[in-house]
Biopython code that builds the backbone (N, CA, C, O; Angstrom):
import numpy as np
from Bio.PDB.StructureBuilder import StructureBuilder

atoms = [
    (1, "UNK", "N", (0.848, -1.168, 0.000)),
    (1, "UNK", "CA", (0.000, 0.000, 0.000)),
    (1, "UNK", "C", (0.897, 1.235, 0.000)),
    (1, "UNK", "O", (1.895, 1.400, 0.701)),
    (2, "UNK", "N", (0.478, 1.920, -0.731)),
    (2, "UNK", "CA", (1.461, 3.426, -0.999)),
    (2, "UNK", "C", (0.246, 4.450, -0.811)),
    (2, "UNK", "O", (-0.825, 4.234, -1.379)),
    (3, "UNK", "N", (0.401, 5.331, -0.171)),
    (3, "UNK", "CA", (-0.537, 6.374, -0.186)),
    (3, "UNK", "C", (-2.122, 6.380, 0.214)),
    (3, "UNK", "O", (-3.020, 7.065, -0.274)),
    (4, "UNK", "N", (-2.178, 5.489, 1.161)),
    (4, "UNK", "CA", (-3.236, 5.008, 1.358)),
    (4, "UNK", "C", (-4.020, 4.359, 0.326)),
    (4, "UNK", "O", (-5.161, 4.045, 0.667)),
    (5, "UNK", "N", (-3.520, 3.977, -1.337)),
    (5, "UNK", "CA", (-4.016, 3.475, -1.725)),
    (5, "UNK", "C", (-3.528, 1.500, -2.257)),
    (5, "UNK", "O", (-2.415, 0.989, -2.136)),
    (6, "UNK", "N", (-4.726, 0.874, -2.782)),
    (6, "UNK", "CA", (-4.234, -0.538, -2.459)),
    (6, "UNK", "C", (-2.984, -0.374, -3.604)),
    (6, "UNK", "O", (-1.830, -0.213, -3.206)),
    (7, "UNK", "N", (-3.194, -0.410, -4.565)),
    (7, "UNK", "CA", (-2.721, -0.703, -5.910)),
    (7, "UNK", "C", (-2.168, 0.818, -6.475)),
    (7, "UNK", "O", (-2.886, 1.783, -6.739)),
    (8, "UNK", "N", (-0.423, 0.730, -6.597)),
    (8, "UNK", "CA", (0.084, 1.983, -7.496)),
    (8, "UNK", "C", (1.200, 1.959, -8.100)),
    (8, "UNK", "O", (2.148, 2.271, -7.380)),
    (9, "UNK", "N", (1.460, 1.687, -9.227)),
    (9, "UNK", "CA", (2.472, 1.970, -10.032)),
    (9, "UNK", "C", (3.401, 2.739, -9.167)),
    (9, "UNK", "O", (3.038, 3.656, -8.430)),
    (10, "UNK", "N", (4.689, 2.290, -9.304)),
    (10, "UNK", "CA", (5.436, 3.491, -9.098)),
    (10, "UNK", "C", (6.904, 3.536, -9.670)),
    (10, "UNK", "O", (7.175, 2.358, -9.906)),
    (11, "UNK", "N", (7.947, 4.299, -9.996)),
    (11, "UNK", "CA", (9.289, 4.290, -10.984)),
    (11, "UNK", "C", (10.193, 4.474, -9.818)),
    (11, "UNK", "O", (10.370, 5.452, -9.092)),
    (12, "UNK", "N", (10.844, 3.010, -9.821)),
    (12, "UNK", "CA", (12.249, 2.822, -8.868)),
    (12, "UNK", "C", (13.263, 3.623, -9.070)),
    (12, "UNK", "O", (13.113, 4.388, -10.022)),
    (13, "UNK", "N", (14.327, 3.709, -8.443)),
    (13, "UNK", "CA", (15.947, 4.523, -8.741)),
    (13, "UNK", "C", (17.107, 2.856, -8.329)),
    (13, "UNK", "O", (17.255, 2.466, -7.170)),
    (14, "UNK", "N", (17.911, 1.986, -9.830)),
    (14, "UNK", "CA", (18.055, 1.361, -9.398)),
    (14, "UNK", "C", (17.422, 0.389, -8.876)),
    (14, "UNK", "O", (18.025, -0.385, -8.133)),
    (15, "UNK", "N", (15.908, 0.203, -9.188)),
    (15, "UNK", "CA", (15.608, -1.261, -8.653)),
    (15, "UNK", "C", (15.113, -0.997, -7.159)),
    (15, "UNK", "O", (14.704, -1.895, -6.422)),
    (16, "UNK", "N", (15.171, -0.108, -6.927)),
    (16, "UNK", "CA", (14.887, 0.239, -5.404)),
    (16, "UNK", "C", (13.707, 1.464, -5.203)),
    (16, "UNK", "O", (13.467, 2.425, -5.933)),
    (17, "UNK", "N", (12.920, 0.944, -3.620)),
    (17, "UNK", "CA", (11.817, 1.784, -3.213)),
    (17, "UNK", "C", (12.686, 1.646, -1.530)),
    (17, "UNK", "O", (13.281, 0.665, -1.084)),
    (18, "UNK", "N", (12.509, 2.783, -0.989)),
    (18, "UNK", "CA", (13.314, 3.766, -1.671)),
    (18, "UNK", "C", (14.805, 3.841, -2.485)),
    (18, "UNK", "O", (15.450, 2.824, -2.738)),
    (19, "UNK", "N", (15.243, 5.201, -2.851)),
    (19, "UNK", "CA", (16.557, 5.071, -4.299)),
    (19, "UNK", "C", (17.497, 4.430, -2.837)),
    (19, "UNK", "O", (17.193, 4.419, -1.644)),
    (20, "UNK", "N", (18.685, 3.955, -3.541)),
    (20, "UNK", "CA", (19.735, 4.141, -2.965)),
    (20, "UNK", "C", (20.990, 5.193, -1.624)),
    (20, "UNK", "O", (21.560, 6.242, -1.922)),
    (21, "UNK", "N", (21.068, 4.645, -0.570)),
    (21, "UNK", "CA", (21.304, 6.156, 0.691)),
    (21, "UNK", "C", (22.691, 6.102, -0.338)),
    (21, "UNK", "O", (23.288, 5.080, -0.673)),
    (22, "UNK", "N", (23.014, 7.509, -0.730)),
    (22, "UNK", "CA", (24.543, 8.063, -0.847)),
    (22, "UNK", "C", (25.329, 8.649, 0.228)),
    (22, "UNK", "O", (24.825, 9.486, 0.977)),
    (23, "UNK", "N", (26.816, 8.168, 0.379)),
    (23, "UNK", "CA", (27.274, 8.324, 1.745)),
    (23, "UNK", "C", (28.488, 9.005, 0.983)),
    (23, "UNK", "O", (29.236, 8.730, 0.045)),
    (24, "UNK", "N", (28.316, 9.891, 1.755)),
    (24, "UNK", "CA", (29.785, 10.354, 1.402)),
    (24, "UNK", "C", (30.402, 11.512, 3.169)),
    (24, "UNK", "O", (29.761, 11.953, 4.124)),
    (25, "UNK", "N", (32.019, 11.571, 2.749)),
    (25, "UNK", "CA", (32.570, 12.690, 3.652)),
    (25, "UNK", "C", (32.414, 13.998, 3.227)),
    (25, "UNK", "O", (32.372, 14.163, 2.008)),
    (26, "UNK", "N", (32.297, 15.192, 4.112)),
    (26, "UNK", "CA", (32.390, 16.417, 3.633)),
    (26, "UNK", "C", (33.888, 16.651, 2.983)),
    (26, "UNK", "O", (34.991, 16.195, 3.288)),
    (27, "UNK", "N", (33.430, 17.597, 1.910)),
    (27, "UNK", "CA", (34.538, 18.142, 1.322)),
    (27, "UNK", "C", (34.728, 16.871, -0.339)),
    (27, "UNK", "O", (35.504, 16.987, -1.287)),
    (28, "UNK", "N", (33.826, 15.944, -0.107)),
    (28, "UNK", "CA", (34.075, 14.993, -1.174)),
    (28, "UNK", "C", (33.113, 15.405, -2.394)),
    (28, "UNK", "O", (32.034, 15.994, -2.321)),
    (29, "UNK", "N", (33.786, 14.943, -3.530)),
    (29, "UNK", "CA", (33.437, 15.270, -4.730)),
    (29, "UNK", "C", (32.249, 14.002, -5.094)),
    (29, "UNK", "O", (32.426, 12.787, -5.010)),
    (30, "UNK", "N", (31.148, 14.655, -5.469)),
    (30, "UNK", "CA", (30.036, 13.634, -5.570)),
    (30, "UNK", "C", (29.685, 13.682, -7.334)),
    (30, "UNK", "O", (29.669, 14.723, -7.990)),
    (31, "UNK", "N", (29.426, 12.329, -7.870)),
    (31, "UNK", "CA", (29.093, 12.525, -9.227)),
    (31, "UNK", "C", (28.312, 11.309, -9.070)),
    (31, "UNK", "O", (28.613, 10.215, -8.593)),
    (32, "UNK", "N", (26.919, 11.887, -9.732)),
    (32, "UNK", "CA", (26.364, 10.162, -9.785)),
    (32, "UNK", "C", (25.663, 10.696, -10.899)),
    (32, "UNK", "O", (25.205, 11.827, -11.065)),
    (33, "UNK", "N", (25.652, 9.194, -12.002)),
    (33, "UNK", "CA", (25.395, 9.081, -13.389)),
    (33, "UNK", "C", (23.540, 8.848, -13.393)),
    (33, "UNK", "O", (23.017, 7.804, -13.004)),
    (34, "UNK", "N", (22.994, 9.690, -13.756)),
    (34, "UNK", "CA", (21.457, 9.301, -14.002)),
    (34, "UNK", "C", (21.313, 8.886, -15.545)),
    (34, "UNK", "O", (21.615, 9.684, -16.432)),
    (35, "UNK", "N", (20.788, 7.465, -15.846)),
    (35, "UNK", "CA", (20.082, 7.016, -17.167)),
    (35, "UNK", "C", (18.360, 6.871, -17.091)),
    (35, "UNK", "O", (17.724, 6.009, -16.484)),
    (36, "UNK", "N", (17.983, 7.684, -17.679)),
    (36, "UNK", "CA", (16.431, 8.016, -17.878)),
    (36, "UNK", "C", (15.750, 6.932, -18.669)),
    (36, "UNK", "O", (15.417, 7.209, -19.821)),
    (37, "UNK", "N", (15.441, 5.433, -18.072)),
    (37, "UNK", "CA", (15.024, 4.186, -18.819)),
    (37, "UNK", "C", (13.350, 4.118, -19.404)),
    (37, "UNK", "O", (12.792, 3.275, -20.106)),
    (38, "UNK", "N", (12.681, 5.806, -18.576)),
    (38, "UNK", "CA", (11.691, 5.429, -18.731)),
    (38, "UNK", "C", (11.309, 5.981, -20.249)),
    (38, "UNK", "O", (12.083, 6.747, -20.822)),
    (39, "UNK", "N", (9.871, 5.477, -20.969)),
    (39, "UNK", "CA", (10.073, 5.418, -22.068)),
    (39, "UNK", "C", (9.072, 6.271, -22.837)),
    (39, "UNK", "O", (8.497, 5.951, -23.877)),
    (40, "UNK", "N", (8.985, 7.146, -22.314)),
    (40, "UNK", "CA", (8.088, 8.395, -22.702)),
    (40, "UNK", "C", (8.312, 10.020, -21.817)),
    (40, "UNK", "O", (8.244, 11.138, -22.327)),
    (41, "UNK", "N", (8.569, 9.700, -20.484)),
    (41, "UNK", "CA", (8.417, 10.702, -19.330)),
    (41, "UNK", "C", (10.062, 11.022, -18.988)),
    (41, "UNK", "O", (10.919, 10.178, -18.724)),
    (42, "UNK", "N", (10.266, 12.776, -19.092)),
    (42, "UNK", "CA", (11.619, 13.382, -18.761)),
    (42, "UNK", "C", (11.301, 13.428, -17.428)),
    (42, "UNK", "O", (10.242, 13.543, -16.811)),
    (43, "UNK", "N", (12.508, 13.307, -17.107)),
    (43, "UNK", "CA", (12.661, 13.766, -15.172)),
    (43, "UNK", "C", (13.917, 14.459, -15.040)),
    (43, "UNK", "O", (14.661, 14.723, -15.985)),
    (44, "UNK", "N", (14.113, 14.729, -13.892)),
    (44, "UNK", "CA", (15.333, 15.368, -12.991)),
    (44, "UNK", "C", (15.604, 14.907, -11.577)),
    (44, "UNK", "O", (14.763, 14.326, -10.891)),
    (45, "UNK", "N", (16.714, 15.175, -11.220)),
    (45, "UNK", "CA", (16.758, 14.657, -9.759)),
    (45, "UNK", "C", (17.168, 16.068, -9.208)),
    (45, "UNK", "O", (17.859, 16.839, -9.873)),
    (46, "UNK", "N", (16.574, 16.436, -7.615)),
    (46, "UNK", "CA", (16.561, 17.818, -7.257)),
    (46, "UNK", "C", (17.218, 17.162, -5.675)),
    (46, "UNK", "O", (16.610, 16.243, -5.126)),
    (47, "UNK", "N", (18.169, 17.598, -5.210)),
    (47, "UNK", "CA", (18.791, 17.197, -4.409)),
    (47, "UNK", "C", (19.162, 18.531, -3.045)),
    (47, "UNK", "O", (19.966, 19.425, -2.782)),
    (48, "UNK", "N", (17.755, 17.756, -2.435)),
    (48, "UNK", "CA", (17.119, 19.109, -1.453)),
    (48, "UNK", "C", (17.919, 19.011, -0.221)),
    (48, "UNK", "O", (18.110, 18.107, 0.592)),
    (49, "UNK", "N", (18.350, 20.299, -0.348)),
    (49, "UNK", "CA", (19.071, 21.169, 0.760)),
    (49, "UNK", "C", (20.513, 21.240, 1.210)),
    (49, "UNK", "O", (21.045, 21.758, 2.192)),
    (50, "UNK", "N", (21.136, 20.320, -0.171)),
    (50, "UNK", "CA", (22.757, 20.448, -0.511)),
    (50, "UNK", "C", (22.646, 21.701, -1.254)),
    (50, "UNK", "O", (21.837, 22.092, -2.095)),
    (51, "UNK", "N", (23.553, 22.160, -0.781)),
    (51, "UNK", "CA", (24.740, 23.316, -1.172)),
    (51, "UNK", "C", (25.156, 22.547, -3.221)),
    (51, "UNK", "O", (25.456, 21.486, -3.767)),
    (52, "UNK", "N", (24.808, 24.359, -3.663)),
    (52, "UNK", "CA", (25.364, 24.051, -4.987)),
    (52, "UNK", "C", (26.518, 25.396, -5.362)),
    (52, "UNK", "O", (26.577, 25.978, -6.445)),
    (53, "UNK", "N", (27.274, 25.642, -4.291)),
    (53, "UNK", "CA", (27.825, 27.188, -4.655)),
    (53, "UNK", "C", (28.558, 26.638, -6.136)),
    (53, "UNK", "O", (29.029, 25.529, -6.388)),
    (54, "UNK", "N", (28.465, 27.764, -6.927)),
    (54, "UNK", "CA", (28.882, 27.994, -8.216)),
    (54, "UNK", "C", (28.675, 26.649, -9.390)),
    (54, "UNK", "O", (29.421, 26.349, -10.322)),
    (55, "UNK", "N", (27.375, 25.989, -8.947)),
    (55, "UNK", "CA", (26.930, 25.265, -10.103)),
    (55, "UNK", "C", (25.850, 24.794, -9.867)),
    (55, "UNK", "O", (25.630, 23.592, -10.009)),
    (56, "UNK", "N", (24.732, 25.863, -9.354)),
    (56, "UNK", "CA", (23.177, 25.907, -9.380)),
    (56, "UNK", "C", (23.065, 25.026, -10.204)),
    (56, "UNK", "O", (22.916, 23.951, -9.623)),
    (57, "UNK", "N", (23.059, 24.867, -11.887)),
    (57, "UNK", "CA", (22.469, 23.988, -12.561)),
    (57, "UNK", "C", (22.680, 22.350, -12.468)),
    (57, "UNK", "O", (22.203, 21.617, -13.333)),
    (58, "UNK", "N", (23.448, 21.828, -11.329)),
    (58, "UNK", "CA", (23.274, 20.864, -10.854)),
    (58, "UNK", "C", (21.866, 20.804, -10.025)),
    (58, "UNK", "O", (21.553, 19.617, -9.935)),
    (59, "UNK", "N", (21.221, 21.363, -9.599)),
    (59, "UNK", "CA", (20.267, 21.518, -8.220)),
    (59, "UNK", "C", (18.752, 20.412, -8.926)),
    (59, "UNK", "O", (17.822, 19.991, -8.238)),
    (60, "UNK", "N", (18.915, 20.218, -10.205)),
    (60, "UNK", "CA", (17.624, 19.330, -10.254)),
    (60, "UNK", "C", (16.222, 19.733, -10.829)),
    (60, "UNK", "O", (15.322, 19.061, -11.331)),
    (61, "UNK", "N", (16.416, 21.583, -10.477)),
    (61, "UNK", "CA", (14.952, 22.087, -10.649)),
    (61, "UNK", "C", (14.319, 22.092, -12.091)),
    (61, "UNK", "O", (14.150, 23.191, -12.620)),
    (62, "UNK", "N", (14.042, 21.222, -12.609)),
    (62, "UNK", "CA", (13.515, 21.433, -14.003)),
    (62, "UNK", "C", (12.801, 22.280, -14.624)),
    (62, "UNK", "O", (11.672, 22.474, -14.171)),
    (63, "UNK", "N", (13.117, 22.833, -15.513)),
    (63, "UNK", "CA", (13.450, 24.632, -16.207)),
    (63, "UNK", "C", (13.488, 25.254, -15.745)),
    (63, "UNK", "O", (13.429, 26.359, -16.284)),
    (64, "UNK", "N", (13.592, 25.181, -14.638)),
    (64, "UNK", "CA", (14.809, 26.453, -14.063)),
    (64, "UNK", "C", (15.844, 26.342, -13.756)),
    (64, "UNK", "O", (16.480, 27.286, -14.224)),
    (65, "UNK", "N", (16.414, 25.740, -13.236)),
    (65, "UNK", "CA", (18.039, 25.712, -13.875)),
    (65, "UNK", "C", (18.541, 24.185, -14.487)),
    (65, "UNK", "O", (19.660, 23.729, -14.718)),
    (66, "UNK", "N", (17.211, 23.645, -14.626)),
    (66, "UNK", "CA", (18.136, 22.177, -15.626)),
    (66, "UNK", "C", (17.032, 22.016, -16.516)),
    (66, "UNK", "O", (15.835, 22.121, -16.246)),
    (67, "UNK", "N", (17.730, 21.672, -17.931)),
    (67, "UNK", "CA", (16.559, 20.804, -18.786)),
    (67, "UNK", "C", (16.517, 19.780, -18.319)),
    (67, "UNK", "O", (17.467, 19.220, -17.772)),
    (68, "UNK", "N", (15.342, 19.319, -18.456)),
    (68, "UNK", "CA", (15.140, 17.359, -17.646)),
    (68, "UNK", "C", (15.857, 16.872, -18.640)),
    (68, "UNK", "O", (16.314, 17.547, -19.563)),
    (69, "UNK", "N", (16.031, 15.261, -18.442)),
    (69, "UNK", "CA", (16.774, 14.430, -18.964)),
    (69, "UNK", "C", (15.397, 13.736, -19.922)),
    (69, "UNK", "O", (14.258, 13.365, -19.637)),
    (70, "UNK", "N", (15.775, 13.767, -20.500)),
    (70, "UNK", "CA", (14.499, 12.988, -21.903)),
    (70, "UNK", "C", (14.959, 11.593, -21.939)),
    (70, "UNK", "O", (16.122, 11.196, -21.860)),
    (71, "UNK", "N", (13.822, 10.868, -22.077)),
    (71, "UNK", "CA", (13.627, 9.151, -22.284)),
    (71, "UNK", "C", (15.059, 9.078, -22.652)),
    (71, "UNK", "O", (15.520, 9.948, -23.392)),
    (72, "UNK", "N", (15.785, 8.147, -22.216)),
    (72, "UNK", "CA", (16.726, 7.275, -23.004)),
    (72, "UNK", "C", (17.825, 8.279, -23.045)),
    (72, "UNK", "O", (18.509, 8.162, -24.062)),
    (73, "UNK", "N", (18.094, 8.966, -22.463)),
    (73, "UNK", "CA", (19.195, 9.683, -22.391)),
    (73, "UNK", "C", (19.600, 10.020, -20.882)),
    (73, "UNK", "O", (18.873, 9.899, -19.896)),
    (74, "UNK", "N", (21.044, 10.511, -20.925)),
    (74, "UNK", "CA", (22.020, 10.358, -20.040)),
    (74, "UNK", "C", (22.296, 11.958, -18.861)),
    (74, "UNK", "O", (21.974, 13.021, -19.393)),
    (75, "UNK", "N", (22.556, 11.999, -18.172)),
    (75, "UNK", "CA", (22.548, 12.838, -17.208)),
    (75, "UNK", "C", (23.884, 12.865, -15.871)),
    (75, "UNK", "O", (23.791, 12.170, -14.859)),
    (76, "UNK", "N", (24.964, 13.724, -16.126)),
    (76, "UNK", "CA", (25.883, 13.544, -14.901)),
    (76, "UNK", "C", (25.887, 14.817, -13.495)),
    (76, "UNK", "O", (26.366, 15.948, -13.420)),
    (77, "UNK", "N", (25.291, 14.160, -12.752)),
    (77, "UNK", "CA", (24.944, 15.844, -12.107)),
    (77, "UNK", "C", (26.700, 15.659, -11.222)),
    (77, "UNK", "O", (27.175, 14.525, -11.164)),
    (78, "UNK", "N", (27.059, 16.203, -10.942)),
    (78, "UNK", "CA", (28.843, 16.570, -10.495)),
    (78, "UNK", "C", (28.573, 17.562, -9.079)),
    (78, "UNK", "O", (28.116, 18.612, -9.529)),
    (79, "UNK", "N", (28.653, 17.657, -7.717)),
    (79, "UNK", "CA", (29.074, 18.576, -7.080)),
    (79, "UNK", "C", (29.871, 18.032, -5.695)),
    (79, "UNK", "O", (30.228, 16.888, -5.414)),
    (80, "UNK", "N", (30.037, 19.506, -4.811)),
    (80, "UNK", "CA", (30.771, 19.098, -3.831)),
    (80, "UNK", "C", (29.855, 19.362, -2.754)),
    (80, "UNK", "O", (28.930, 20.139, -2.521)),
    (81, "UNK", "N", (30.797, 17.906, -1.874)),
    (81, "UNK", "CA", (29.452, 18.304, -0.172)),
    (81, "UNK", "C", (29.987, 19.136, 0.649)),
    (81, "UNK", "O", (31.046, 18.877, 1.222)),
    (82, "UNK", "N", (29.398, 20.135, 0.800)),
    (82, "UNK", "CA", (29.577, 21.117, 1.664)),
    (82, "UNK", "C", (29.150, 20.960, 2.543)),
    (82, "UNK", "O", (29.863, 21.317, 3.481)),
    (83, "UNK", "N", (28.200, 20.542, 2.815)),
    (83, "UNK", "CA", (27.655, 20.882, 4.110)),
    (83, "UNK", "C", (27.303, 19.071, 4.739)),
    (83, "UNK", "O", (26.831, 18.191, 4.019)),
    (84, "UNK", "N", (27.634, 18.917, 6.029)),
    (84, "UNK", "CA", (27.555, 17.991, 6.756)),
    (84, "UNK", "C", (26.034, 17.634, 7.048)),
    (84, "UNK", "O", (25.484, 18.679, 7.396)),
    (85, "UNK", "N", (25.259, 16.721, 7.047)),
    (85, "UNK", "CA", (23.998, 16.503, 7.340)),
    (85, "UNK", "C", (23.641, 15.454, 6.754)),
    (85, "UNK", "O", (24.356, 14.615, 6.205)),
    (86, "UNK", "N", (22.307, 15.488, 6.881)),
    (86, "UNK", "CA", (21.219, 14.153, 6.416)),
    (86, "UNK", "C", (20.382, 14.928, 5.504)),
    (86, "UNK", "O", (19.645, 15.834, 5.892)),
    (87, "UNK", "N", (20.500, 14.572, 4.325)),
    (87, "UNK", "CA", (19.318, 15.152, 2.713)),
    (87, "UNK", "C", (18.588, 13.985, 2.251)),
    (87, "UNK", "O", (18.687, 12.762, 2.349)),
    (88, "UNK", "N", (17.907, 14.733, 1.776)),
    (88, "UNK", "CA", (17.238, 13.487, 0.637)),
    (88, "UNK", "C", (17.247, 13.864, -1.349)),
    (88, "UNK", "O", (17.779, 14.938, -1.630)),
    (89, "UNK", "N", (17.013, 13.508, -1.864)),
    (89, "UNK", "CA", (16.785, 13.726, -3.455)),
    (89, "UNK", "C", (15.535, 12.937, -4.170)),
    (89, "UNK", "O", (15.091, 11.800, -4.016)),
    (90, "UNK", "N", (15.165, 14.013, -5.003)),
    (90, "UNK", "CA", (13.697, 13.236, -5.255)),
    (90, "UNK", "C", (13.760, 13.935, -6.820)),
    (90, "UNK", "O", (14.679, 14.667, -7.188)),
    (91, "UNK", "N", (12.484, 13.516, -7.727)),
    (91, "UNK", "CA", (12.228, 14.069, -8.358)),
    (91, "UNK", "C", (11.673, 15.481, -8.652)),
    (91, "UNK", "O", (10.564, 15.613, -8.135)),
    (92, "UNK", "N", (12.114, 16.632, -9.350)),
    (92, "UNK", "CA", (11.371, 17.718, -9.305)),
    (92, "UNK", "C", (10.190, 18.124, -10.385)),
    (92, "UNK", "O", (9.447, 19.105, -10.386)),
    (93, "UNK", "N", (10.293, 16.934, -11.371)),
    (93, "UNK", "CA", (9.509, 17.182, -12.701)),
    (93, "UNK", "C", (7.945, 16.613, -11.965)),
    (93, "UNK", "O", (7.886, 15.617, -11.243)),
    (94, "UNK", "N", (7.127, 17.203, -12.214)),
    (94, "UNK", "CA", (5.054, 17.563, -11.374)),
    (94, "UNK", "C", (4.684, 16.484, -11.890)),
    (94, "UNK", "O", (3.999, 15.777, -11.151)),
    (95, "UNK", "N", (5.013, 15.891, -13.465)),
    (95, "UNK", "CA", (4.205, 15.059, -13.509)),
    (95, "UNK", "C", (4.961, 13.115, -12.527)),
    (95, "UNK", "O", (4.572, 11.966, -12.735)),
    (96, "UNK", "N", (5.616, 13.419, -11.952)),
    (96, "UNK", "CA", (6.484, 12.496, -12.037)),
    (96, "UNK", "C", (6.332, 12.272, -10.330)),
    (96, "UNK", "O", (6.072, 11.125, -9.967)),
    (97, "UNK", "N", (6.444, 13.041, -9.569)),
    (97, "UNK", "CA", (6.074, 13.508, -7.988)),
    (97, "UNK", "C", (5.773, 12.456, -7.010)),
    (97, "UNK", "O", (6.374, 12.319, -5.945)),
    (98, "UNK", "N", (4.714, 11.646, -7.473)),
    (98, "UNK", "CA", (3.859, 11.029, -6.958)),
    (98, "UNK", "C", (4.321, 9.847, -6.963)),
    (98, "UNK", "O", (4.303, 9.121, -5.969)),
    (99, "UNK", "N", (4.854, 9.475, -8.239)),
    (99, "UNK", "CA", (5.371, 8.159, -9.005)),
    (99, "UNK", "C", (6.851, 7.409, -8.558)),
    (99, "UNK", "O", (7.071, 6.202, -8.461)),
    (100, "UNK", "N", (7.637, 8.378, -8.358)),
    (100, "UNK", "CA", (9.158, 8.304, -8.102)),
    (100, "UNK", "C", (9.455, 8.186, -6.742)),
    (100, "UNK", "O", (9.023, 9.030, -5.957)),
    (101, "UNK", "N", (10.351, 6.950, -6.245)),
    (101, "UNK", "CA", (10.838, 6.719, -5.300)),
    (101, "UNK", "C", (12.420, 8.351, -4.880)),
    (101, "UNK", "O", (13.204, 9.047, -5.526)),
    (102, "UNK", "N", (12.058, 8.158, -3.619)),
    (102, "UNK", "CA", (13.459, 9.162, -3.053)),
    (102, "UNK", "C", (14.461, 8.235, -2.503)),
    (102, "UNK", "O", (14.303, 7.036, -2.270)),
    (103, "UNK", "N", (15.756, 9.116, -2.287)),
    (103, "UNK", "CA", (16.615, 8.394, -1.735)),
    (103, "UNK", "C", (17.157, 9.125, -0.365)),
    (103, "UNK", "O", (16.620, 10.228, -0.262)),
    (104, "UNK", "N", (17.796, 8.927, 0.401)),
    (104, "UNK", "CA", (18.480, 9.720, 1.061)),
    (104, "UNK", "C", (20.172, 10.420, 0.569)),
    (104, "UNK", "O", (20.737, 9.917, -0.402)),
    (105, "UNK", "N", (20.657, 11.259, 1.129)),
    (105, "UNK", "CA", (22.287, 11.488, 1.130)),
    (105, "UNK", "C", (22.335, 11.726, 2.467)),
    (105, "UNK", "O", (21.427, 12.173, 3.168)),
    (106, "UNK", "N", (23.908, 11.271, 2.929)),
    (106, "UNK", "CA", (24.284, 11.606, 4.214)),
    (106, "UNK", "C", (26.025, 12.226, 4.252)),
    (106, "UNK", "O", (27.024, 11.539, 4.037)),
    (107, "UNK", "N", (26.005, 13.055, 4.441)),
    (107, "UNK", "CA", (27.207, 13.625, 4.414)),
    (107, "UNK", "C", (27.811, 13.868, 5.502)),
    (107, "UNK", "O", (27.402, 14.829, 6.154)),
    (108, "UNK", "N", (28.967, 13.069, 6.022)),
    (108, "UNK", "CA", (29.391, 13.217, 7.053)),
    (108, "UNK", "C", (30.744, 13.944, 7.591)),
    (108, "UNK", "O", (31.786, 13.604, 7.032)),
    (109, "UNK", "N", (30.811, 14.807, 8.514)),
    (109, "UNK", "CA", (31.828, 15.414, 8.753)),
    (109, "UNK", "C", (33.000, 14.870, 9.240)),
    (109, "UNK", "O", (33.977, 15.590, 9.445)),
]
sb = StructureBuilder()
sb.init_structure("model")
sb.init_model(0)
sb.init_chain("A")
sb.init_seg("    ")
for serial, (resi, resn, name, xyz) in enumerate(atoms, 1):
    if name == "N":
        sb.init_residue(resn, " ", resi, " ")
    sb.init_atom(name, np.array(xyz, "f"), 0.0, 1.0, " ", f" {name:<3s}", serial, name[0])
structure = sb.get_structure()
């Protein structure tokens, strides 16, 4: 049951509900490769409440600072962890919201 309802589709990250936890140390360089398998619907990944100094257009927000990634194509979002904490990352594209598993990040000092 998802959402109080019985029965719901929903688009894994990796095979997984929820995505994958990313662990990393502060000060480490993070790159993780997104492939967009699904076969009609663009997405983005918006990676809430990491620090993007001087490369906003990593941040996920679809058209506003990223074009989504279209069916069948490739995506490298690249930044550094600044900041020590517990995040999560989800999808930012509306039609997609509901559908898409999150993951966590944990960045440790």
């Amino acid at each position: 049951m998802l959402d109080g309802r019985e029965e719901r589709r929903i688009i894994t990250i990796n095979n997984h509900f929820p995505g994958p936890v990313i662990r990393v140390r502060k000060g480490a360089a993070v790159i993780v490769n997104v492939k967009n398998e699904m076969p009609i619907q663009a997405a983005t990944v918006h990676w809430h409440g990491i620090l993007m100094t001087n490369n906003f257009w990593m941040d996920g927000a679809a058209f506003i600072n990223q074009c989504p990634i279209l069916p069948h194509q490739q995506f490298t979002y690249s930044w550094k962890a600044e900041n020590a904490g517990t995040f999560w990352y989800h999808t930012h594209f509306r039609a997609l919201k509901k559908k898409v598993g999150a993951g966590s990040a944990l960045i440790s000092s």
